[in-house]
N, CA, C and O atoms as CSV, one atom per row, in Angstrom:
chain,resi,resn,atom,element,x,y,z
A,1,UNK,N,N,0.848,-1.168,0.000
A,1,UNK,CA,C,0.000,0.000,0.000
A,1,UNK,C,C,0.898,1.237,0.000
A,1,UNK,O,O,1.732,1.180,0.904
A,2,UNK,N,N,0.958,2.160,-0.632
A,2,UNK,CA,C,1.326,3.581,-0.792
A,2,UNK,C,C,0.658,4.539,-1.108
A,2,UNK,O,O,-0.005,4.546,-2.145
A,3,UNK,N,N,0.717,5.824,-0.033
A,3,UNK,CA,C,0.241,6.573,-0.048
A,3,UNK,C,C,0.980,7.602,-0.894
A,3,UNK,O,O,2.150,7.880,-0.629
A,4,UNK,N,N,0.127,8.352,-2.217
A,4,UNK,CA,C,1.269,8.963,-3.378
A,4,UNK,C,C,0.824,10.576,-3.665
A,4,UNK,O,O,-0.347,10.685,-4.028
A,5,UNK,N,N,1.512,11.723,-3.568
A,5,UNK,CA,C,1.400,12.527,-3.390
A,5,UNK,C,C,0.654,13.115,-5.218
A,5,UNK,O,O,0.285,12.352,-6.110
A,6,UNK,N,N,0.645,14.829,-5.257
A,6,UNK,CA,C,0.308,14.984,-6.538
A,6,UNK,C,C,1.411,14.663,-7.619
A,6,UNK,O,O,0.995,15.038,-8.715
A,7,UNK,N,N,2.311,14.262,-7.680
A,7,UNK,CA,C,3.769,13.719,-8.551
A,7,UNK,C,C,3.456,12.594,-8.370
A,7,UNK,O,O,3.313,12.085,-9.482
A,8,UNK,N,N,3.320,12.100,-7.833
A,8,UNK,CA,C,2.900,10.257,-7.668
A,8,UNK,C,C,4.194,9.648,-7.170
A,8,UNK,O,O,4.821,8.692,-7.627
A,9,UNK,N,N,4.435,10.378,-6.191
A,9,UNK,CA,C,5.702,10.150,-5.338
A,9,UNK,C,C,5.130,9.583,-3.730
A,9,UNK,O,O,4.187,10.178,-3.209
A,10,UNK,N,N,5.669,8.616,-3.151
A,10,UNK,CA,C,5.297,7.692,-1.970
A,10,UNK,C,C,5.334,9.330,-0.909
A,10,UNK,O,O,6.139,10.241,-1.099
A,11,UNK,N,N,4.456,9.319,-0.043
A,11,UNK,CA,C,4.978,10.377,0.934
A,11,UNK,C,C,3.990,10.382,2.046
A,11,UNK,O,O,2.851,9.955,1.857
A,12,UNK,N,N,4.419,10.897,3.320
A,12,UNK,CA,C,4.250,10.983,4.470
A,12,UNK,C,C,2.870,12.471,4.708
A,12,UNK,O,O,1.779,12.675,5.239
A,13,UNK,N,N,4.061,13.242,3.776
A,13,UNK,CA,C,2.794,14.618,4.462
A,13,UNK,C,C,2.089,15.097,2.238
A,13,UNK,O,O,2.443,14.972,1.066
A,14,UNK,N,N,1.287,15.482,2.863
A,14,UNK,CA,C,0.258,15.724,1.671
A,14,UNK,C,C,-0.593,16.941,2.106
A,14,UNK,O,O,-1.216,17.096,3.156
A,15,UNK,N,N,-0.441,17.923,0.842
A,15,UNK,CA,C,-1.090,19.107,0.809
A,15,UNK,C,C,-2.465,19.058,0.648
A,15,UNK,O,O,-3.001,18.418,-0.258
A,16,UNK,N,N,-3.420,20.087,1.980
A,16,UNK,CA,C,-4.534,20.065,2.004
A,16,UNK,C,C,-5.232,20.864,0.470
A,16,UNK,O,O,-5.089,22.001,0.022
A,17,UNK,N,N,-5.770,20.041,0.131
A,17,UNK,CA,C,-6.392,20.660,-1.511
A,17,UNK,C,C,-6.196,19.753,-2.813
A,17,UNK,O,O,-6.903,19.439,-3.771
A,18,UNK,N,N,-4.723,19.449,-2.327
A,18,UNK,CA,C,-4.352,18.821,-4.076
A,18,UNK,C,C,-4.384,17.486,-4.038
A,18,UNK,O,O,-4.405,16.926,-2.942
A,19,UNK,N,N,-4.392,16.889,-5.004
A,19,UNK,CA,C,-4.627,15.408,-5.531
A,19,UNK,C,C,-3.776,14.645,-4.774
A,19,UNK,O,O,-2.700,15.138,-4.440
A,20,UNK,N,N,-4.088,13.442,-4.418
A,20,UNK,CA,C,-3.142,12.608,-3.959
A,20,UNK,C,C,-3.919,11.121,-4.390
A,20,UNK,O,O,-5.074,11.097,-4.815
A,21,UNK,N,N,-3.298,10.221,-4.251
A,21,UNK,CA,C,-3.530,9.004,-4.587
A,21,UNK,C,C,-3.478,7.632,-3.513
A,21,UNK,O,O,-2.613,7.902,-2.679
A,22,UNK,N,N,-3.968,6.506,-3.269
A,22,UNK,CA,C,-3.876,5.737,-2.532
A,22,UNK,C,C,-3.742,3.964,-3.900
A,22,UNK,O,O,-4.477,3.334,-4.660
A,23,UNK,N,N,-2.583,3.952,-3.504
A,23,UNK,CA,C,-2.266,2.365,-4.184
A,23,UNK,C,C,-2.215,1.168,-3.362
A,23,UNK,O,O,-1.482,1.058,-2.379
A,24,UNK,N,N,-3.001,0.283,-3.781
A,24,UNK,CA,C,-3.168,-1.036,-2.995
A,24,UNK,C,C,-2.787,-1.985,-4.159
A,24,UNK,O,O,-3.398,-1.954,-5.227
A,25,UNK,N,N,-1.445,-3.083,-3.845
A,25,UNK,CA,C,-0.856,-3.889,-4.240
A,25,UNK,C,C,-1.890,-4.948,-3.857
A,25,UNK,O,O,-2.448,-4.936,-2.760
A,26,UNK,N,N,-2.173,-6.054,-4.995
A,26,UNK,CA,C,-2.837,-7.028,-4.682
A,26,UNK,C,C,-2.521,-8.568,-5.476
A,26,UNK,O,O,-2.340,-8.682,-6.689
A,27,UNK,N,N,-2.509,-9.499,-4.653
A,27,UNK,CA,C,-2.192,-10.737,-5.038
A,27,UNK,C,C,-3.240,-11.750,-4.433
A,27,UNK,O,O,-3.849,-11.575,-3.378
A,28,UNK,N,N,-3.368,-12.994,-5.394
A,28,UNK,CA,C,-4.601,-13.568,-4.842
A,28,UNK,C,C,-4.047,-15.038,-5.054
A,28,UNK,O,O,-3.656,-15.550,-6.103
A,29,UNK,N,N,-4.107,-15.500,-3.975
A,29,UNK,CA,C,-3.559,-16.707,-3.339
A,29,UNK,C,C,-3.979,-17.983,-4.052
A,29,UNK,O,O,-3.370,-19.040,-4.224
A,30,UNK,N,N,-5.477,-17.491,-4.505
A,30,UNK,CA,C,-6.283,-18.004,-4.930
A,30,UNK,C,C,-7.258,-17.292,-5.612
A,30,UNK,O,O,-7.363,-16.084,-5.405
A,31,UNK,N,N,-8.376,-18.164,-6.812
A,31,UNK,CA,C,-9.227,-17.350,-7.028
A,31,UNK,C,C,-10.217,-16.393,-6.500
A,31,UNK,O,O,-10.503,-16.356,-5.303
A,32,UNK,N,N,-10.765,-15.583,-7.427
A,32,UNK,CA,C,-11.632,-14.414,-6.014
A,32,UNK,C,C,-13.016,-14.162,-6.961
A,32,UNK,O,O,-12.614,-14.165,-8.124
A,33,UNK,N,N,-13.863,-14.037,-6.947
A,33,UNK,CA,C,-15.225,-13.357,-7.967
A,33,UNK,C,C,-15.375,-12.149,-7.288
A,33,UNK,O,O,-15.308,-12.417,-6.089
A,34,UNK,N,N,-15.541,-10.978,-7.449
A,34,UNK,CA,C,-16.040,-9.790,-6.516
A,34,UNK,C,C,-15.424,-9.234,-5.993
A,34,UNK,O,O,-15.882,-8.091,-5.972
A,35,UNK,N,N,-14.157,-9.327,-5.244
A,35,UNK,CA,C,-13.734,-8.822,-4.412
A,35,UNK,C,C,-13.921,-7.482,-4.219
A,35,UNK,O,O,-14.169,-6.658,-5.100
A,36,UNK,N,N,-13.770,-7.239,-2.796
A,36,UNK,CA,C,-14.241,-5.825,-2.872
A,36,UNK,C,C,-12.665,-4.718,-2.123
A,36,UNK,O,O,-11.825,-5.209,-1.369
A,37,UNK,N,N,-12.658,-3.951,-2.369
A,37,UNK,CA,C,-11.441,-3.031,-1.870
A,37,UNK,C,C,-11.605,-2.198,-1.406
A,37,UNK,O,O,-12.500,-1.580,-1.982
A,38,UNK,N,N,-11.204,-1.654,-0.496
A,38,UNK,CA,C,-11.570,-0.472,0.115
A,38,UNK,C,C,-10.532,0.344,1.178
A,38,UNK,O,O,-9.411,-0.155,1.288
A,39,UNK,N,N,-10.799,1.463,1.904
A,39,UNK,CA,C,-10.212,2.335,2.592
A,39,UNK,C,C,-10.606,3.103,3.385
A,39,UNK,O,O,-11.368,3.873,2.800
A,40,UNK,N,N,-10.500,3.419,4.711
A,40,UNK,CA,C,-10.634,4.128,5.650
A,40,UNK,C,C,-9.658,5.054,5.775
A,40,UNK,O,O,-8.500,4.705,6.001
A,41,UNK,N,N,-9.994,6.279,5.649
A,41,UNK,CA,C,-8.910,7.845,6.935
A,41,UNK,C,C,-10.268,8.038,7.940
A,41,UNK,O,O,-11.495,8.049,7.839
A,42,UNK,N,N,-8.753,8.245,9.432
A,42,UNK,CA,C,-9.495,8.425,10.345
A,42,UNK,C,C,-8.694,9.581,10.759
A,42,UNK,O,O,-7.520,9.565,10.389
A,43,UNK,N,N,-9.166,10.760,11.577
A,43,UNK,CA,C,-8.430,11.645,12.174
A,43,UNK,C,C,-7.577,10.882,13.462
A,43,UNK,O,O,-7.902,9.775,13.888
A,44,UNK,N,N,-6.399,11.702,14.011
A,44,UNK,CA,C,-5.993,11.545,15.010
A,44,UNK,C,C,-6.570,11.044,16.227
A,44,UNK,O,O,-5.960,10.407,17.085
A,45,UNK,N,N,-8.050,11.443,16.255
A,45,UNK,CA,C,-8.871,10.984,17.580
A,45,UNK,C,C,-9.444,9.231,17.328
A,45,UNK,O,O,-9.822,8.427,18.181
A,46,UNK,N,N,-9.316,9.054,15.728
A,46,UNK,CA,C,-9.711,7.667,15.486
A,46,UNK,C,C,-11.130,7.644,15.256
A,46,UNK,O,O,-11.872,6.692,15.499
A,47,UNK,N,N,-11.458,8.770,14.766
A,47,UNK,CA,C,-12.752,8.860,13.858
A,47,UNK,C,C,-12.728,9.104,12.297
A,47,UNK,O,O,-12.025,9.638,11.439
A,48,UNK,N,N,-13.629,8.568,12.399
A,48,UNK,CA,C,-13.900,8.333,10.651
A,48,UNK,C,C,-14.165,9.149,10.349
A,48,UNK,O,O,-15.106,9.726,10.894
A,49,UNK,N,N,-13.377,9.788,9.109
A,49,UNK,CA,C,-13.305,10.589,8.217
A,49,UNK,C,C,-14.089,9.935,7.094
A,49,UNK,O,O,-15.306,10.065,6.966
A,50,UNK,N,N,-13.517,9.411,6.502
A,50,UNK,CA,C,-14.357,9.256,5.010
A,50,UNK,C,C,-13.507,7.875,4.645
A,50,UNK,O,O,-12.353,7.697,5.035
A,51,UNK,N,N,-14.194,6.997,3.899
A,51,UNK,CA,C,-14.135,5.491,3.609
A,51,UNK,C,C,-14.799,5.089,2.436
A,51,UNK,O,O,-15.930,5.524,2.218
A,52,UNK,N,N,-14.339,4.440,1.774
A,52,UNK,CA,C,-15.271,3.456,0.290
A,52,UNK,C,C,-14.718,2.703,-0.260
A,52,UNK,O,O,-13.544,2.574,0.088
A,53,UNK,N,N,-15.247,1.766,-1.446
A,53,UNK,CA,C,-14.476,0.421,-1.587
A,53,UNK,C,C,-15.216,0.241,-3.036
A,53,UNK,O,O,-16.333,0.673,-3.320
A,54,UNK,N,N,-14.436,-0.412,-3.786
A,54,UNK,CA,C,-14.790,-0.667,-5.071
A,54,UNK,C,C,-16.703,-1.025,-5.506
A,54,UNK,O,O,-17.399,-0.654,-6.452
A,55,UNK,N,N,-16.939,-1.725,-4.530
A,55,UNK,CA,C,-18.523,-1.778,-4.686
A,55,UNK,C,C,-18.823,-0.544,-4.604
A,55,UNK,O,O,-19.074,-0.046,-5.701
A,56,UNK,N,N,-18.921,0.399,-3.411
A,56,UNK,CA,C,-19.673,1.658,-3.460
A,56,UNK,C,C,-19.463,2.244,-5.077
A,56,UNK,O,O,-20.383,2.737,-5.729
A,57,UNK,N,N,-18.134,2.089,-5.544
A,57,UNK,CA,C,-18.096,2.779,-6.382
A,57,UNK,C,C,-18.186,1.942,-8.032
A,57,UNK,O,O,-17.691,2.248,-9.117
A,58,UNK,N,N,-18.885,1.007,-7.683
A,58,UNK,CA,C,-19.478,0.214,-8.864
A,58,UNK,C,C,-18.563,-0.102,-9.892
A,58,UNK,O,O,-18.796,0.128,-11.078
A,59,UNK,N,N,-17.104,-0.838,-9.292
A,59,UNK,CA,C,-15.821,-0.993,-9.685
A,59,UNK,C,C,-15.877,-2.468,-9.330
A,59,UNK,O,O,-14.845,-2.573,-8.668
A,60,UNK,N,N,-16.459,-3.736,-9.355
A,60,UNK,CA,C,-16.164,-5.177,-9.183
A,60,UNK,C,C,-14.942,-5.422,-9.867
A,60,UNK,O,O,-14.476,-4.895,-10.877
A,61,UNK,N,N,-14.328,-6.700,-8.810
A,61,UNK,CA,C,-12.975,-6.795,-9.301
A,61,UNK,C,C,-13.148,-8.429,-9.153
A,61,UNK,O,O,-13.649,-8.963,-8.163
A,62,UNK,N,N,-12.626,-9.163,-10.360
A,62,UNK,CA,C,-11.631,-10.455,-10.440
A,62,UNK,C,C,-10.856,-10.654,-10.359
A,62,UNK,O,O,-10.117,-9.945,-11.042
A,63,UNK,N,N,-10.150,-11.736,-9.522
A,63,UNK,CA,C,-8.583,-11.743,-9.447
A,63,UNK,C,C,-8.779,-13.208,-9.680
A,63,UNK,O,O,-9.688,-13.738,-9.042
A,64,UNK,N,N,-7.992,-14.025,-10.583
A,64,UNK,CA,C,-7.460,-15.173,-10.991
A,64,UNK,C,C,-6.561,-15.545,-9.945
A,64,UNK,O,O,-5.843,-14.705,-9.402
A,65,UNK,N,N,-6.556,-16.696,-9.643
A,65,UNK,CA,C,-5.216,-17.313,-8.771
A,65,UNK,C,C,-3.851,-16.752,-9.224
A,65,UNK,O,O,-3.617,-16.546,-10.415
A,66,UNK,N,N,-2.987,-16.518,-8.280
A,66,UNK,CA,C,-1.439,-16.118,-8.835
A,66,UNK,C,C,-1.651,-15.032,-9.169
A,66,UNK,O,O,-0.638,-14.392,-8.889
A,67,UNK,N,N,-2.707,-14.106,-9.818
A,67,UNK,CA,C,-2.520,-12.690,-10.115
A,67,UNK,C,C,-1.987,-11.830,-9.291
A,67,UNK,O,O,-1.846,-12.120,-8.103
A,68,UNK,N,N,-1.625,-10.685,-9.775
A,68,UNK,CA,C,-0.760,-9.493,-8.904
A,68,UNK,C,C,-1.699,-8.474,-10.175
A,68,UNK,O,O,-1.957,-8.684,-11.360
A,69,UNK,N,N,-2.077,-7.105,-9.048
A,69,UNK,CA,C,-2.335,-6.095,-9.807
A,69,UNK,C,C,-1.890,-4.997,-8.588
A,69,UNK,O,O,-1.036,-5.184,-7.721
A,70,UNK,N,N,-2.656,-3.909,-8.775
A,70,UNK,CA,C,-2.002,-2.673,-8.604
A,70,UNK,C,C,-3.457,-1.684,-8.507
A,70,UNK,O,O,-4.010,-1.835,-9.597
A,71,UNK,N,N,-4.261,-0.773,-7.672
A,71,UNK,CA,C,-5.603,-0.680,-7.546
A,71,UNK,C,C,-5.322,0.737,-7.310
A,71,UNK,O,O,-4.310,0.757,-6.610
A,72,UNK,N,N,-5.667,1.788,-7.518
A,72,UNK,CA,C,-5.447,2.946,-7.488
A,72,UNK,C,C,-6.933,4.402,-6.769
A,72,UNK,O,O,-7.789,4.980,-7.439
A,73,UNK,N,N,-6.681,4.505,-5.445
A,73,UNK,CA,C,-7.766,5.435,-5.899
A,73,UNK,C,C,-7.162,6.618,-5.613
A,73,UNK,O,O,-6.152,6.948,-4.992
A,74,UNK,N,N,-8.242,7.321,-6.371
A,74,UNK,CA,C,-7.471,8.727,-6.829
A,74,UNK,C,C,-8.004,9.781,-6.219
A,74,UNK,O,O,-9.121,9.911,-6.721
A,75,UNK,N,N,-7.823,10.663,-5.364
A,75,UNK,CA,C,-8.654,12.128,-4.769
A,75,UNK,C,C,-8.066,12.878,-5.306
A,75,UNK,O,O,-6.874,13.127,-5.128
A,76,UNK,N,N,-9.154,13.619,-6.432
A,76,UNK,CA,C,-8.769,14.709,-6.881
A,76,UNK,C,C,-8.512,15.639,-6.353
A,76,UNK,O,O,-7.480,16.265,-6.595
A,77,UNK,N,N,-9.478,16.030,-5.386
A,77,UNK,CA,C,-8.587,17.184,-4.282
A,77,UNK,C,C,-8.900,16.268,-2.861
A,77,UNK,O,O,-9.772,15.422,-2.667
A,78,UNK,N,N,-7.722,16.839,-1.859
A,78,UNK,CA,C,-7.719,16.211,-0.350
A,78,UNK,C,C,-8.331,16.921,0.131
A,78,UNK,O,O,-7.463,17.658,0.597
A,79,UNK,N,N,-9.905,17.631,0.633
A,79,UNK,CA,C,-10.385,18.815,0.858
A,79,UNK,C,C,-10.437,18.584,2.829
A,79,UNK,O,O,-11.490,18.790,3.432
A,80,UNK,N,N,-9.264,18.187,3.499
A,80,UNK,CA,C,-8.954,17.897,4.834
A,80,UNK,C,C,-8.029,19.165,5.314
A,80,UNK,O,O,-7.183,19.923,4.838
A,81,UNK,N,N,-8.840,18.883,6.778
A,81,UNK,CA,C,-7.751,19.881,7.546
A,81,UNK,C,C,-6.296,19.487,7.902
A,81,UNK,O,O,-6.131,18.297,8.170
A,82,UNK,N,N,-5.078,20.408,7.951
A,82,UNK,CA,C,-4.384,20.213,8.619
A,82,UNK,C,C,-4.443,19.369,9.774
A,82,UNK,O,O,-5.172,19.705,10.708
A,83,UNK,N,N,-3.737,18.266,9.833
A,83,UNK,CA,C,-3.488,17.589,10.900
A,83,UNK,C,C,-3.087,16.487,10.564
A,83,UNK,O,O,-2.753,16.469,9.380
A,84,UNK,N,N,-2.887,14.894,11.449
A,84,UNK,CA,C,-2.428,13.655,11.081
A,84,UNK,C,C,-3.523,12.784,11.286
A,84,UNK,O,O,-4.392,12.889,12.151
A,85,UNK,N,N,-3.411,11.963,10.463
A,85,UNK,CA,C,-4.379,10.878,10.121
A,85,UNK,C,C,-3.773,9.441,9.832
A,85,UNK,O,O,-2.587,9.224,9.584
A,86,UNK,N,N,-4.682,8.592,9.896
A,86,UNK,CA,C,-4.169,7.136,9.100
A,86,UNK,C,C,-5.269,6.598,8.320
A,86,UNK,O,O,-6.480,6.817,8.336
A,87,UNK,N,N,-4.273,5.578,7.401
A,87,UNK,CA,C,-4.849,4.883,6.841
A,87,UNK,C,C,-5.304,3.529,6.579
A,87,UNK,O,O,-4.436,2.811,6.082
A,88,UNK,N,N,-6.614,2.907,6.813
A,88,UNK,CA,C,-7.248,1.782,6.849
A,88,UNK,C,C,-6.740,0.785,5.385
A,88,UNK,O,O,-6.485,1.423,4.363
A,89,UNK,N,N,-6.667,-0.100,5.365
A,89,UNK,CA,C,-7.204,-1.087,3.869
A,89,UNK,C,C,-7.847,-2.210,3.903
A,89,UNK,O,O,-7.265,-2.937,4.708
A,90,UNK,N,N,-8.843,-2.791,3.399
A,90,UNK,CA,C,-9.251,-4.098,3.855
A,90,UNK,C,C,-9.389,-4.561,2.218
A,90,UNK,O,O,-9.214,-3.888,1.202
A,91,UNK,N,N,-9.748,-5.882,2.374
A,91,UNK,CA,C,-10.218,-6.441,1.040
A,91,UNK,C,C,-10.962,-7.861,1.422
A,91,UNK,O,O,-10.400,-8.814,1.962
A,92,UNK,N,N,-12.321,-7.800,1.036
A,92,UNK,CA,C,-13.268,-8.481,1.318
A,92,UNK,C,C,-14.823,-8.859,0.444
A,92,UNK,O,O,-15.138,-8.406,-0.657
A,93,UNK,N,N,-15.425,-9.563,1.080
A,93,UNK,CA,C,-16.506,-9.675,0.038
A,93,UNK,C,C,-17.466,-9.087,0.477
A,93,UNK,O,O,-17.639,-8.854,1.673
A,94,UNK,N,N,-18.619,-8.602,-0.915
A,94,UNK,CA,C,-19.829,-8.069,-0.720
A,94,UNK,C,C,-19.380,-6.453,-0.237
A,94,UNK,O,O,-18.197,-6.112,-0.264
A,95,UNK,N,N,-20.466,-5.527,0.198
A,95,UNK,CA,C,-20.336,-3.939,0.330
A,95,UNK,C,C,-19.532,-3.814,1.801
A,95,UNK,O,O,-19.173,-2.662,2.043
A,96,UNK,N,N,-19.266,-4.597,2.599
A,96,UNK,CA,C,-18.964,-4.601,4.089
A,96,UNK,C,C,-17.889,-5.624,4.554
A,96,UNK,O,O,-18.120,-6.820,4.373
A,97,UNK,N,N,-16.755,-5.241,5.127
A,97,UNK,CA,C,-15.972,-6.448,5.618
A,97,UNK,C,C,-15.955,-7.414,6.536
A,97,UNK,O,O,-15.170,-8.259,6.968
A,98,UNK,N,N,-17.590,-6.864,6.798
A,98,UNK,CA,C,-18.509,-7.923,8.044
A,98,UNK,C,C,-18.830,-9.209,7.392
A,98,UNK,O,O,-19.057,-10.173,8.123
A,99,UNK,N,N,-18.881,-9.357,5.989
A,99,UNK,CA,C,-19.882,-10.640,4.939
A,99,UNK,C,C,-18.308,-11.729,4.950
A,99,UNK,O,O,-18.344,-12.822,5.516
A,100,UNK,N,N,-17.248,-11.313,4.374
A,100,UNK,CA,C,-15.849,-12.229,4.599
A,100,UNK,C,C,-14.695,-11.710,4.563
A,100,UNK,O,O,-14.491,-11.198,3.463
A,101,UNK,N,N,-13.952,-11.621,5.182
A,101,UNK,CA,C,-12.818,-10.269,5.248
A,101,UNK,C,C,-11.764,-11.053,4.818
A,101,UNK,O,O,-11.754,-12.106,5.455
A,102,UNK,N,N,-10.598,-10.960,3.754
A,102,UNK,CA,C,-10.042,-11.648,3.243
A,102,UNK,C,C,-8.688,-11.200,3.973
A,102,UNK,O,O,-8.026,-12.065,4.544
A,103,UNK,N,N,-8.247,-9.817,3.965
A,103,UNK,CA,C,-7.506,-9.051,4.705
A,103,UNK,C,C,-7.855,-7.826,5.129
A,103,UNK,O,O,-8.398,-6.981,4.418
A,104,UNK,N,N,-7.586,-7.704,6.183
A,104,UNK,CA,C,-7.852,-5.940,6.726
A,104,UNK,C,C,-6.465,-5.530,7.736
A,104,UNK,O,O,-6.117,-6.201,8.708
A,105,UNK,N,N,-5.728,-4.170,7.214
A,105,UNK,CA,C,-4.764,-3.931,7.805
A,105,UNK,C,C,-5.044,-2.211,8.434
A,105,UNK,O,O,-4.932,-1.140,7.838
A,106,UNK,N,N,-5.457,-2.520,9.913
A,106,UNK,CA,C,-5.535,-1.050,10.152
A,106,UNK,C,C,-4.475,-0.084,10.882
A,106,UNK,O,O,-3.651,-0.462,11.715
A,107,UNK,N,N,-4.648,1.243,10.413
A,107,UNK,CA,C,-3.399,2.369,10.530
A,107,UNK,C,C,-2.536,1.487,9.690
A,107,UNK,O,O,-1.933,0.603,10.300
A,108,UNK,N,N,-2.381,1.564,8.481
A,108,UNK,CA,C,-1.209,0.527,7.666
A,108,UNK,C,C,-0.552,1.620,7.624
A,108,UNK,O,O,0.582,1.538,8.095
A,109,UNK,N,N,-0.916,2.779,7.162
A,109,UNK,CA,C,-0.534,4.052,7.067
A,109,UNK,C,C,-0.493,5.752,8.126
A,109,UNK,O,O,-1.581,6.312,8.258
A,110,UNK,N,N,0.401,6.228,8.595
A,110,UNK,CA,C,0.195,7.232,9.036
A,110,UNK,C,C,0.604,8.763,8.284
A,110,UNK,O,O,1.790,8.936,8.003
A,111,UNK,N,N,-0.286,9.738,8.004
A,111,UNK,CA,C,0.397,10.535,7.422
A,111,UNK,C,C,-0.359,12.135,8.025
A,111,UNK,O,O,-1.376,11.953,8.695
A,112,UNK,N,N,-0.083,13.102,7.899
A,112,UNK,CA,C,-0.144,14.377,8.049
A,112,UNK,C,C,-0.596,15.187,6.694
A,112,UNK,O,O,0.240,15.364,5.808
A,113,UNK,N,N,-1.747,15.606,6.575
A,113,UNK,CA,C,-2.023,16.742,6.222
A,113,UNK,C,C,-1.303,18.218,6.241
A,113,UNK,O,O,-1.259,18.662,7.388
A,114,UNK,N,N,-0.688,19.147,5.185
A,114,UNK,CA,C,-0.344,20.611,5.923
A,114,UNK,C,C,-1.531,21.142,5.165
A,114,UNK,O,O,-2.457,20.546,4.616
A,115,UNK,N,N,-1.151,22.915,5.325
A,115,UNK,CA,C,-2.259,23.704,5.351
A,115,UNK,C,C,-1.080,23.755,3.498
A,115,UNK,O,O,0.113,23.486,3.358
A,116,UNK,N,N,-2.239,24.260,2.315
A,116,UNK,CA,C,-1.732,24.965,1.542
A,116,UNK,C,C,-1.723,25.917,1.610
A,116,UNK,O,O,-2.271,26.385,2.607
A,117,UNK,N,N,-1.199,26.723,0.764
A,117,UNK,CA,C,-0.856,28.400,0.513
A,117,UNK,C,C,-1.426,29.217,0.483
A,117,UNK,O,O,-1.428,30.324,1.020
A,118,UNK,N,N,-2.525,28.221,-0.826
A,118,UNK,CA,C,-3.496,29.076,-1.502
A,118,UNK,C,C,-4.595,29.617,-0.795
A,118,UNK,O,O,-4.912,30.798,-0.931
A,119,UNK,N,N,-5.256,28.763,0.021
A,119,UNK,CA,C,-6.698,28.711,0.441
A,119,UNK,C,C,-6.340,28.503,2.497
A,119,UNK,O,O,-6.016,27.336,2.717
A,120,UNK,N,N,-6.362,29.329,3.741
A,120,UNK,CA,C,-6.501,28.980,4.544
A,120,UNK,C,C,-7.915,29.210,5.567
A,120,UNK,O,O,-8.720,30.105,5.823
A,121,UNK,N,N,-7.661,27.905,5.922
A,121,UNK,CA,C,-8.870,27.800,7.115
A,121,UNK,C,C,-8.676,26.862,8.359
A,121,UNK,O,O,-7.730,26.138,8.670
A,122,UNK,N,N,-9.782,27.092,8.919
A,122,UNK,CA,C,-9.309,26.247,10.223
A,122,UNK,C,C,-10.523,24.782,10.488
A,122,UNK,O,O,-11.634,24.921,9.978
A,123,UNK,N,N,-10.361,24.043,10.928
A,123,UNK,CA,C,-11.338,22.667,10.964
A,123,UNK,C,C,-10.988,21.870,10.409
A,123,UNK,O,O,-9.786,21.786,10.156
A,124,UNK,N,N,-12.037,20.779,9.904
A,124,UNK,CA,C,-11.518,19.505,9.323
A,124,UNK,C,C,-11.611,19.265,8.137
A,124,UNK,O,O,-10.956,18.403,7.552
A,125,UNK,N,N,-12.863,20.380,7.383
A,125,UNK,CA,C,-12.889,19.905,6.308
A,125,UNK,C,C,-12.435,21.410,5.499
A,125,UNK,O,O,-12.527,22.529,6.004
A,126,UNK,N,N,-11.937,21.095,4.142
A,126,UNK,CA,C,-11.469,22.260,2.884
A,126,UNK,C,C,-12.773,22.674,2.346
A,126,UNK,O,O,-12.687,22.407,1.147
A,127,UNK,N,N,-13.671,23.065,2.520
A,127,UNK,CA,C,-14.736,23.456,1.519
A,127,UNK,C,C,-14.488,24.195,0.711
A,127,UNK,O,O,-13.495,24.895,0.905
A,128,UNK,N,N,-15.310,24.389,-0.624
A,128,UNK,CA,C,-15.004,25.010,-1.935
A,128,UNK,C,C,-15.830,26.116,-1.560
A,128,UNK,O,O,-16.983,26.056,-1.133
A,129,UNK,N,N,-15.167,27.079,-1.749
A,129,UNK,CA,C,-16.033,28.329,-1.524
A,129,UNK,C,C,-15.827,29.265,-2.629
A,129,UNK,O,O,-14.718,29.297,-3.162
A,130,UNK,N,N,-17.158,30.352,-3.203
A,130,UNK,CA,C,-16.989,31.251,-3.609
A,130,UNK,C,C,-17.596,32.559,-2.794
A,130,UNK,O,O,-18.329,32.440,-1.812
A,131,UNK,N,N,-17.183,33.804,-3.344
A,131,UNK,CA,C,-17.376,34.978,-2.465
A,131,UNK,C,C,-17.931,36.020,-3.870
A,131,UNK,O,O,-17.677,36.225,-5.057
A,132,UNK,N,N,-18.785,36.437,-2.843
A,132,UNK,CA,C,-19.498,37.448,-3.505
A,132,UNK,C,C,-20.196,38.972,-2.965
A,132,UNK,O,O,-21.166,39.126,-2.223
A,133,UNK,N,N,-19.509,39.794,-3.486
A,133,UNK,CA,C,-20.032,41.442,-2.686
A,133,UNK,C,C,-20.989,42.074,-3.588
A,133,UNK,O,O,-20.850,42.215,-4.803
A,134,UNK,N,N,-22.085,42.482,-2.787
A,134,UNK,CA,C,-22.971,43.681,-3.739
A,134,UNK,C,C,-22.534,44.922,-3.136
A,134,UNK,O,O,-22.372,45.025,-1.920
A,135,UNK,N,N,-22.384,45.651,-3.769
A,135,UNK,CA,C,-22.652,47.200,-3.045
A,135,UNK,C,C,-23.861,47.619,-3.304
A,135,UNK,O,O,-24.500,47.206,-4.272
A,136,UNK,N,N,-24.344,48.564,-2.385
A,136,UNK,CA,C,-25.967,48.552,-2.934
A,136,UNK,C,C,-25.583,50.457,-2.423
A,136,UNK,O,O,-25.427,50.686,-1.224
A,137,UNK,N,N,-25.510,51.254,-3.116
A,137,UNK,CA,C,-25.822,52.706,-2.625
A,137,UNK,C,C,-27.358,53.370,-1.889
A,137,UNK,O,O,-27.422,54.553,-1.558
């Protein structure tokens, strides 16, 4: 599993706003129909932030015995606050890793959020904002 910055470089801290990526290496011991993939970030306190897995996102996966692939998800923007977080992975069947959990590795990952340049605020989440003034005489 690697966590990959906007260069698609392995890294620890990741800018609040810009793209980053999450890669899950996968090999199957054996055959699989369905499998499902997925990911958890939790803040520092060990709450859930935000989570999903190839079913939610209507991505079913086959893996043949002996296969090796490479699973990519992509956040176009990280819209998170400054701070440190980790990262969940499981891989299992059906929408939930309650139905058969094939592997689940939690905090596999720890990494830090900074603030970007462009845009500052304070909390957990980046919202997209626009601004708008009337003058009215």
């Amino acid at each position: 599993m690697q966590l990959l910055n906007e260069k698609g470089v392995e890294s620890k801290s990741l800018f609040s706003g810009e793209q980053c990526a999450i890669a899950v290496h996968l090999k199957a011991n054996e055959g699989i129909d369905n499998v499902t993939i997925g990911f958890l970030l939790r803040d520092r306190f060990g709450q859930d932030i935000f989570g999903t897995n190839t079913i939610n996102l209507r991505m079913p996966i086959l893996l043949r015995s002996g296969e090796q692939c490479r699973l990519k998800f992509i956040v176009d923007e990280l819209n998170l606050g400054p701070g440190k977080y980790t990262l969940t992975v499981a891989a299992h069947k059906e929408d939930t890793h309650l139905h058969e959990c094939y592997q689940w590795v939690d905090a596999v990952k720890s990494f830090e959020v900074v603030a970007g340049k462009d845009f500052i605020f304070i909390g957990l989440s980046r919202l997209k904002l626009m601004f708008g003034l009337n003058r009215h005489d």
